[in-house]
C-alpha positions, 0 to 999 in steps of 0.5 A: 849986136849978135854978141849983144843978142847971145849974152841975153839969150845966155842969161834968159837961159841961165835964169830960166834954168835956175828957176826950173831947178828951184821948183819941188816936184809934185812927187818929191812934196807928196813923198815928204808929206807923207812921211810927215802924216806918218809921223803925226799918226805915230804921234796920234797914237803915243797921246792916245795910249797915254789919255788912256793910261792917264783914264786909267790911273784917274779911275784907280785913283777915284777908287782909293779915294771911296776906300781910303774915305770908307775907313775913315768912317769906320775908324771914326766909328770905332774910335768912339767904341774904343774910348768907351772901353778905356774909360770902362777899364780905367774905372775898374781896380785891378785885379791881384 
């Protein structure tokens, strides 16, 4: 019987000491976690420079559009003025 009781006090040990090893310290889980925030933070500020990036390009681009629409009307008036003066220059003879 005592070489009964070793072999189990020997395995009570073997697995308690293999559970033990298997647990992650407070202070392991508190380092990774923390390189993990910093990484996120790192993120955090890539996407806010390119929201920022992408505001800007939106505005630049609401601005061209009122300018490009500006010339348009102003081509259009002046379409009309032109067509005028050809037809004006086409009912007169040249000169020689």
């Amino acid at each position: 019987m005592t070489i009964r009781k070793a072999l189990v006090t020997s395995a009570l040990v073997i697995v308690g000491g293999l559970s033990v090893s298997g647990c992650a310290t407070t202070g392991y889980v508190d380092e990774r976690i923390a390189a993990v925030n910093a990484r996120i933070d790192a993120l955090e500020a890539r996407v806010q420079q390119n929201a920022d990036a992408a505001a800007a390009a939106n505005s630049a681009a609401q601005a061209a559009n009122s300018t490009a629409q500006a010339n348009g009307q102003r081509i259009d008036q002046l379409t009309g003025r032109v067509d005028a003066l050809e037809q004006r220059m086409a009912s007169k003879s040249p000169r020689n």
